[in-house]
C-alpha positions in Angstrom: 24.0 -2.1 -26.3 26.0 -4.9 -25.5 23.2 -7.4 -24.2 19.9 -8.2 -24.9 16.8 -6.0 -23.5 15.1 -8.5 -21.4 11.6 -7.0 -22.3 8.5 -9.2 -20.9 8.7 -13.0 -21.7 11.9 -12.3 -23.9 15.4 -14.0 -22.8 16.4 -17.0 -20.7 13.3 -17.8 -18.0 15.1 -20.0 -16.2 12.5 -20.4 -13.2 9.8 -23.4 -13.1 7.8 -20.4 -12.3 7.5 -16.6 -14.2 6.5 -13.6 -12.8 6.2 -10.8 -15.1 6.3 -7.2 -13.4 3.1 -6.6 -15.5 0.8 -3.9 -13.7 -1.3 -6.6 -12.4 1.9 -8.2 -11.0 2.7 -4.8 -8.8 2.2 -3.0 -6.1 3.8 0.7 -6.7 4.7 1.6 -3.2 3.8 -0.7 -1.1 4.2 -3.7 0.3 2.0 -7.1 0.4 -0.2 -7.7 3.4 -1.9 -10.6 5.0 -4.7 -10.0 2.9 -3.4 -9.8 -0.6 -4.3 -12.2 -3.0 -1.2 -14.7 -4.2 0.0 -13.6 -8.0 1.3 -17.0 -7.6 1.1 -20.2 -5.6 4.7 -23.1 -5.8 5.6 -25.7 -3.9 8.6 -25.3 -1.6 12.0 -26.1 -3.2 10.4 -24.7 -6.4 12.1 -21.7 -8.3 10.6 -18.4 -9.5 11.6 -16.2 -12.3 10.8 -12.3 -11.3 10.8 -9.6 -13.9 11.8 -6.8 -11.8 11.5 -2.8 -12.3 13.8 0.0 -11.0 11.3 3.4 -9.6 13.9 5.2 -11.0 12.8 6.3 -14.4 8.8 6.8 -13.9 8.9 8.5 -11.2 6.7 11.9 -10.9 9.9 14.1 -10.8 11.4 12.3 -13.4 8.1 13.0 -15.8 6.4 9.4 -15.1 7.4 8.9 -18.7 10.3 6.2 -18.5 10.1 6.6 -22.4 9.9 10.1 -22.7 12.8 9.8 -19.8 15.3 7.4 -20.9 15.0 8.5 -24.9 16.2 11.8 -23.7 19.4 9.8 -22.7 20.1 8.3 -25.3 18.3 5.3 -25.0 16.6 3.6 -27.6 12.5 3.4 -27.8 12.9 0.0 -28.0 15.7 -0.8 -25.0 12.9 1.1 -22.4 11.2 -1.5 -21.1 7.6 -2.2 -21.9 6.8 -3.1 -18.5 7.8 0.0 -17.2 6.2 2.2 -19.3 2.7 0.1 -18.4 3.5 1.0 -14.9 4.2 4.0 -14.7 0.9 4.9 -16.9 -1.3 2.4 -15.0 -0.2 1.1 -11.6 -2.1 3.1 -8.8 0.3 4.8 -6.0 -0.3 7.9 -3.9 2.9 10.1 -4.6 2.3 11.9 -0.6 1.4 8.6 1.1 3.2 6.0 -0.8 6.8 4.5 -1.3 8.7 4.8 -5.0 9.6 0.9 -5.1 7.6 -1.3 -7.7 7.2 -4.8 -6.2 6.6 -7.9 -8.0 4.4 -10.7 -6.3 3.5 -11.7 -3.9 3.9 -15.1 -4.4 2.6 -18.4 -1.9 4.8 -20.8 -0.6 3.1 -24.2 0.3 4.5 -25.6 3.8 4.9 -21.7 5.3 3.8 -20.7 8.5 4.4 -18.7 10.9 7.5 -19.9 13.3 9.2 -21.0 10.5 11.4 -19.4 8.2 11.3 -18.8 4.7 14.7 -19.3 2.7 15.1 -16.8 -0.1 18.2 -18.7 -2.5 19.5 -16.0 -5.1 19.9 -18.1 -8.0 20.5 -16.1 -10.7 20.2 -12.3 -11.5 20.4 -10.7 -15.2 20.1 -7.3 -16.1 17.0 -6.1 -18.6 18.9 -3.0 -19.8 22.1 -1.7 -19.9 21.9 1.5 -17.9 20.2 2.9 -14.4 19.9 5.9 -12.3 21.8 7.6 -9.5 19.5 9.8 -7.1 19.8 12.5 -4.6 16.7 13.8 -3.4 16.0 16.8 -1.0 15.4 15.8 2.3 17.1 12.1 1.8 19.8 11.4 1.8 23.2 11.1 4.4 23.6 15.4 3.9 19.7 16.0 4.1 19.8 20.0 3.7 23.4 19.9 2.2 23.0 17.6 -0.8 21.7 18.4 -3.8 22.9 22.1 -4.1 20.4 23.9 -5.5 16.5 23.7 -5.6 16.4 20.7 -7.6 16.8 17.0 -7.5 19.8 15.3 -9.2 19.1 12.3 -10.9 22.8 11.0 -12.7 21.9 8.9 -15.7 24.4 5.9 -15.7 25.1 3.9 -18.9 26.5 0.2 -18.8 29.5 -1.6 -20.9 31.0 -4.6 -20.9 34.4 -4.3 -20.3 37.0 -6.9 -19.7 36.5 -8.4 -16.2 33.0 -7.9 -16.7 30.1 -5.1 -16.5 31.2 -1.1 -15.3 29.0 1.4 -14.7 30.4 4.5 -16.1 30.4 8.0 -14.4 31.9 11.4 -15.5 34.4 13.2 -13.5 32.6 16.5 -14.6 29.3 17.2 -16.2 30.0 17.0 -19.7 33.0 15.8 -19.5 35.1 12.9 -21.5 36.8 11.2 -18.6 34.7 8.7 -16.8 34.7 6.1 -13.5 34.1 3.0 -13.9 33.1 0.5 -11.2 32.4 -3.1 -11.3 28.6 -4.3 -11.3 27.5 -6.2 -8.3 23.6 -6.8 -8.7 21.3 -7.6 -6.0 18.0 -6.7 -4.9 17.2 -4.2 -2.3 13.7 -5.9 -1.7 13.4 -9.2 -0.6 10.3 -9.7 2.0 7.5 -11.5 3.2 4.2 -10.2 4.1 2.8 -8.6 7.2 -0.3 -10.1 8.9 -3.2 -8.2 8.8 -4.4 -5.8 6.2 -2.4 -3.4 6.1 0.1 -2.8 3.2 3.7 -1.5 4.8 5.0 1.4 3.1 7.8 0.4 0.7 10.9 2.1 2.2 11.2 1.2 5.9 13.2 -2.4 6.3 11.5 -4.2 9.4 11.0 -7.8 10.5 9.5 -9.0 7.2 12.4 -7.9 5.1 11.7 -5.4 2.9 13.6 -2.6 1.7 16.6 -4.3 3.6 19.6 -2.8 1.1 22.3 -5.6 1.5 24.3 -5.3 -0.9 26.0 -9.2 -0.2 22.6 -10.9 -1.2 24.3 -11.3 -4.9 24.1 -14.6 -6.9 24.2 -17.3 -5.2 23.6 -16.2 -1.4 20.3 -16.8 0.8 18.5 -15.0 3.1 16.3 -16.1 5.7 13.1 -14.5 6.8 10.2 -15.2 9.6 7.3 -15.8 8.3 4.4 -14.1 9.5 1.4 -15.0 7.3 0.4 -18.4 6.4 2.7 -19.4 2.8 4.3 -16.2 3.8 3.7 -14.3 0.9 7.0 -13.6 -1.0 7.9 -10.3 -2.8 10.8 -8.7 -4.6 11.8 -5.6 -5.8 14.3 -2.5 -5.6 16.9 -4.0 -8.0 20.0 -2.4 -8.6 23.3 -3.0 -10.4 25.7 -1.9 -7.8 25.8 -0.5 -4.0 28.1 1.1 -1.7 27.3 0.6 1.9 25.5 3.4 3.4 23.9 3.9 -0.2 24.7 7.8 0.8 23.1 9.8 -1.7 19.9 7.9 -0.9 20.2 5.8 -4.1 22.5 3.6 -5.6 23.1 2.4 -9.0 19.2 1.5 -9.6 18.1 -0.8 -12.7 16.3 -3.6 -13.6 16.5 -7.1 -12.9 15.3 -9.8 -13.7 15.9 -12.2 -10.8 15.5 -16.4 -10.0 15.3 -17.1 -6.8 14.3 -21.1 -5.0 12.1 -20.8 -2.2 12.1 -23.2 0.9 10.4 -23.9 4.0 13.0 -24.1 7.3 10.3 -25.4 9.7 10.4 -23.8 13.1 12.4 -26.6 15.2 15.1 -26.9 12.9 15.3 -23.2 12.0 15.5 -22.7 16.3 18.6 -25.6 16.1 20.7 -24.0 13.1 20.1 -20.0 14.5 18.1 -19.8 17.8 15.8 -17.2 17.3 15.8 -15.0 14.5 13.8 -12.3 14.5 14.5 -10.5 11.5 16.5 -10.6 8.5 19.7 -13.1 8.5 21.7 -13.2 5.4 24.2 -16.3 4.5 27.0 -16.2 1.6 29.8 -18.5 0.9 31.7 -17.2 3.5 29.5 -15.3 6.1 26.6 -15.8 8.3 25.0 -11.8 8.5 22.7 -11.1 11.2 21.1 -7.7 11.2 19.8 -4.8 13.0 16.8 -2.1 12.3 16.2 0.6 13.9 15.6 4.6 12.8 18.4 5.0 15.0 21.9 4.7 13.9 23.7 3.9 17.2 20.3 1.7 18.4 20.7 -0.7 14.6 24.3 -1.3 15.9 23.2 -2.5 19.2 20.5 -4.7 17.7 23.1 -6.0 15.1 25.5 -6.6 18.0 23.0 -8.3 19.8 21.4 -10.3 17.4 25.2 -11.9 16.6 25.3 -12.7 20.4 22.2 -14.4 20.0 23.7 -16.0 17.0 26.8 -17.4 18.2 25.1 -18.4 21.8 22.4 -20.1 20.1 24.4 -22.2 16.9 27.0 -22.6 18.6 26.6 -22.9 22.1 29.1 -19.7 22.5 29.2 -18.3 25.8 28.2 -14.8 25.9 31.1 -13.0 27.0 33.6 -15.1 24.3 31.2 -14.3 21.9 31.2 -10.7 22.8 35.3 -10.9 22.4 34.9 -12.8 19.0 32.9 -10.4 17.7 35.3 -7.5 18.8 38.1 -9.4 17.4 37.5 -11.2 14.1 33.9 -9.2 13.0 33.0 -6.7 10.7 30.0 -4.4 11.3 29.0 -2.7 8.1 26.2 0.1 7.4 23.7 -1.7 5.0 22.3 1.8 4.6 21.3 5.4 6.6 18.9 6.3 4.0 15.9 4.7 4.0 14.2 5.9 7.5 15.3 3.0 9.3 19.0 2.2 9.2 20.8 -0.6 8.5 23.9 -2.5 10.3 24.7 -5.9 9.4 27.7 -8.3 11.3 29.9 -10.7 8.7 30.6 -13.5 11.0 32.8 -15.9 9.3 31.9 -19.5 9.4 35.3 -21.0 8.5 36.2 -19.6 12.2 34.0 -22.5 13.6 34.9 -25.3 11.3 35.5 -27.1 14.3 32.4 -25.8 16.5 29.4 -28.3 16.3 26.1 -26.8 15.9 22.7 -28.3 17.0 21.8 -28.5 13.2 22.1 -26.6 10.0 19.0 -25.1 7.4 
């Protein structure tokens, strides 16, 4: 082990707010509704500490015995995190009706409303343990009927080191064998959301509107994401953490691990969110260098068209871009990327660079 186990309460909690992902702190599955009851209530511009846990591990085909599980690894008793194994043993799901993702909140955020949007800051993100799992599951999947050979699932267990230049995740070439890949950690989590009105709770996989199980694998340290907010204090969750993702996440899971994530939430009220973006209507991601507008849909071809679209908007609406020039920019100077095919609705998000309009005015900024 090169780092500490970030079991409940123990390491940095760098958040004026904690969450534990204590069973009482979960929903295993789904996702908040309108009607749930706040696990906590902040003030906007305050920051939350989550404690985060990966499905993968507890899950019924796994044993729902992360110990038992991650023991047989190699793992320690005491580098298995506590929270996990409560979960797994006490967190009510429906395995035919329900999602695998364990989400943490949700959490109120004074000043939220509906109209505006809700800014989700990425402020810092620390492993709990130094491995994760890689799944392929029949029927999921990019090769659904292909992938995995045989009648059984294939879950790859994947240990962690600290090499120079940072965390790897290490793979064998063969099973069994000596020589290994490593690849560069980049964590992030695949579940960032707000809640739904009404009182219904959305299954856990399906990205919509509200966020969700979105799988962008840019919403590392130090990036935002916006979200509408449909539910009065909106009714923040997390959860789906992972270590590392291609895009496409082909095999139907990437490198999934626990997290334990700070994030500052803030209040874009619904004039100036209209002035900086126009009208967003679903997820829009921002990094250093990119503004990211999305597109959802269970159809591949249909999420590109949205994503297309929803840049149009974008540039039309921020920067007074006429539609056609936009449409040329776009085919130019942007890169449409597959968030993910794996997860019932697809995923296609556009990397619009912002240093391209340095010298653009915009009718504000959020």
């Amino acid at each position: 082990m090169t780092f500490e186990v970030l079991q409940t309460g123990v390491g940095p909690l760098s958040g004026d707010h904690y969450v534990p992902a204590t069973p009482e702190n979960v929903l295993w599955g789904r996702l908040p509704c309108g009607a749930d009851a706040p696990v906590l209530r902040v003030a906007a511009g305050d920051t939350v500490t989550f404690d985060t846990v990966s499905h993968e591990g507890i899950l019924p085909d796994q044993g729902q015995d992360p110990l038992g599980y991650f023991t047989g690894h190699g793992v320690p008793a005491g580098a298995v995190l506590a929270d996990a194994v409560a979960i797994a043993a006490t967190a009510a799901r429906d395995a035919a009706l329900d999602g695998p993702h364990v989400i943490t909140g949700p959490v109120y955020v004074d000043g939220a409303e509906p109209g505006d949007l809700l800014k989700i800051t990425v402020v810092d993100l620390a492993p709990r343990v130094p491995y994760g799992v890689i799944s392929n599951r029949h029927g999921k999947g990019a090769l659904p009927g292909v992938l995995p050979r045989g009648t059984g699932n294939v879950s790859v267990f994947t240990p962690v080191e600290e090499r120079e230049g940072g965390l790897v995740g290490l793979l064998p070439v063969v099973d069994g064998g000596e020589r290994t890949v490593a690849f560069p950690l980049a964590p992030f989590l695949g579940t960032m959301g707000v809640a739904v009105a009404g009182g219904d709770r959305p299954h856990s996989v399906p990205p919509g509107a509200h966020g969700g199980n979105i799988d962008i694998n840019l919403l590392v340290t130090g990036t935002v994401l916006y979200l509408p907010v449909q539910v009065p204090g909106a009714l923040a969750y997390v959860g789906d953490p992972h270590f590392a993702q291609g895009d496409g996440e082909v095999a139907l899971t990437a490198l999934e691990a626990s997290l334990r994530a700070t994030l500052r939430f803030e209040v874009v009220p619904r004039a100036a969110a209209l002035a900086a973006f126009g009208a967003v209507t679903g997820p829009l991601v921002r990094t250093g260098e990119y503004l990211v507008p999305t597109g959802l849909d269970p159809d591949l071809d249909e999420a590109m068209r949205k994503a297309v679209r929803a840049a149009l908007d974008l540039l039309q609406a921020r920067y007074g871009m006429a539609e056609h020039l936009a449409y040329a920019y776009l085919s130019a100077a942007t890169d449409f990327d597959i968030s993910q095919v794996v997860d019932i609705v697809c995923g296609v998000h556009a990397r619009i660079r912002e240093a391209d309009f340095s010298g653009v005015a915009t009718g504000g900024d959020a």
